[in-house]
N, C-alpha and C positions, 0 to 999 in steps of 0.2 A: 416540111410542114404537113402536118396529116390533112385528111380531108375536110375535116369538122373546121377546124380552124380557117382551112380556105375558105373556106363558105361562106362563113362567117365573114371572112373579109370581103369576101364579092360583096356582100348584100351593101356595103355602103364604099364601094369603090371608087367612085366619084368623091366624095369628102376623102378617103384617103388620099388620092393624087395632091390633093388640091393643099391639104394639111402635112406630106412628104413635101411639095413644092415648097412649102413657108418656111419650112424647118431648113431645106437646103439653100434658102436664098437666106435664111438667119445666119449660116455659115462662111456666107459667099460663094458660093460652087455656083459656076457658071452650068451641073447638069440639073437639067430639069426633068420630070417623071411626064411620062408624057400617056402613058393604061395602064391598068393593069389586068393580068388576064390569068385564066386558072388551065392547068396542064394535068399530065395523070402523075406529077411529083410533088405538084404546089400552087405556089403564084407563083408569079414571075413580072417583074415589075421593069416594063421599057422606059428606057433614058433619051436623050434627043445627044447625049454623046458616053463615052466610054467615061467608068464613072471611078474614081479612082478609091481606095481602102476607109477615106476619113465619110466619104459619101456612103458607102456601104455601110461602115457604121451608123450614121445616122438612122439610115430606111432600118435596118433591123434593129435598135435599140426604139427605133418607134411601134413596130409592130409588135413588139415583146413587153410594149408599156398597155396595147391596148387589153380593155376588161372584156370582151370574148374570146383570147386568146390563150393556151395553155402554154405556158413557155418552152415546159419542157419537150414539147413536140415541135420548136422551130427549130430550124437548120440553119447554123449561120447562112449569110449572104454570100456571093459567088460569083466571080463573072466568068461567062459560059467557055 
């Protein structure tokens, strides 16, 4: 994710956690988001446990729905 996009996500990072939480407890996934925090590659978004492909889809299929986001500048999801 380039930088513009990160930034854009920081500035309401708090409603993101909070609206990535709703969406994973809609799924039942016992992971919850727990910050999110910006690096020299992206965001990076902490779990309270290791999060398994259908969670991952979720968080990036929500970040790729938001309207300050360019799509074509995110990087699928990953775990480290």
């Amino acid at each position: 994710m380039g930088i513009n996009n990160a930034e854009s996500v920081m500035v309401q990072s708090n409603a993101h956690v909070a609206n990535i939480n709703w969406l994973l407890k809609n799924i039942k996934s016992e992971v919850s988001a727990d910050y999110i925090w910006l690096n020299s590659k992206g965001i990076v978004v902490m779990t309270n446990k290791v999060a398994i492909s259908s969670d991952l889809n979720m968080v990036e299929k929500y970040i790729k729905e938001l309207n300050n986001v360019d799509v074509s500048d995110v990087i699928s999801l990953r775990l480290p």
